[in-house]
C-alpha positions in Angstrom: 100.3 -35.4 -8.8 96.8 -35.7 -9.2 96.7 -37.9 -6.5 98.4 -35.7 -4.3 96.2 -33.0 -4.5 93.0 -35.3 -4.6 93.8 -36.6 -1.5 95.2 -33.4 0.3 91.6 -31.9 -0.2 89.9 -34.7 1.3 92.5 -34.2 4.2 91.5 -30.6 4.5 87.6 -31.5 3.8 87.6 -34.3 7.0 89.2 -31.6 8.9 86.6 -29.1 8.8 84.3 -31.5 9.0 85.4 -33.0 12.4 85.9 -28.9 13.3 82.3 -28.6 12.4 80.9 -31.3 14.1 82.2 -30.6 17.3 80.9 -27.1 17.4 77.6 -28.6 16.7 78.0 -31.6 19.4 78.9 -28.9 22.4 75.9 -28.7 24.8 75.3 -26.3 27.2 74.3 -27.4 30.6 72.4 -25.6 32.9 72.0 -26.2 37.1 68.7 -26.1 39.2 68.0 -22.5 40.3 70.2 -20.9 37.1 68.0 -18.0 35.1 68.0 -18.6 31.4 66.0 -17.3 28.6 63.5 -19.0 26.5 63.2 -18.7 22.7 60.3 -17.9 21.3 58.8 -18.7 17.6 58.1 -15.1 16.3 57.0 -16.4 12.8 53.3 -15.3 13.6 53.7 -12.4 15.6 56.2 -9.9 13.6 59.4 -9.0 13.1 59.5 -6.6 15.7 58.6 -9.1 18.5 61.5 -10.2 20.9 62.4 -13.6 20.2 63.5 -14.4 23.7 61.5 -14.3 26.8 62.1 -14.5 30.4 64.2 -14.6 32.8 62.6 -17.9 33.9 64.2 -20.4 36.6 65.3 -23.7 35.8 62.8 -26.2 38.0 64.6 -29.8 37.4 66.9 -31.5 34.9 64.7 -33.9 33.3 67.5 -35.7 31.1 70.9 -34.9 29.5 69.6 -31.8 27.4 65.7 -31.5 28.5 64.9 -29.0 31.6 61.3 -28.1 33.4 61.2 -24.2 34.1 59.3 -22.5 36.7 56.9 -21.7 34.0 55.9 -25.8 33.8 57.2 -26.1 30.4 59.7 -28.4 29.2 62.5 -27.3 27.0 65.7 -28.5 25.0 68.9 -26.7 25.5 68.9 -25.8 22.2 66.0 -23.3 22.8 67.4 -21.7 26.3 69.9 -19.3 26.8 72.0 -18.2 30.4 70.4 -15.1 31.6 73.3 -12.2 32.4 72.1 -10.0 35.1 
């Protein structure tokens, strides 16, 4: 019985882990001329600082997750967001 149970948790444990993982794996992928939003470190400035700024234009895809805006900076898509209008 022991058994049972030991190994039904793991079962449910590997499931949320592969659940997990694959919200963490999903990229976003964004096209030359799209708007997005860049995040910004606030730690410095305040609490009451926006921590997104833009709209700024995607330039060129540099690689699978890296992108040159129209500000010259290169960025992860971790730190850009798709700008609504």
């Amino acid at each position: 019985m022991i058994k049972e149970v030991h190994d039904a948790m793991e079962e449910a444990e590997a499931k949320v882990m592969l659940k997990f993982g694959d919200r963490l794996s999903r990229r976003r992928t964004f096209k030359v001329g799209q708007k997005v939003l860049k995040w910004i470190d606030n730690k410095s400035n305040g609490v009451l600082q926006p921590n997104w700024t833009g709209p700024l234009t995607i330039k060129e895809v540099l690689g699978t997750a890296t992108y040159r805006l129209s500000d010259d900076t290169v960025h992860a898509d971790r730190n850009l967001c798709l700008y609504y209008q």
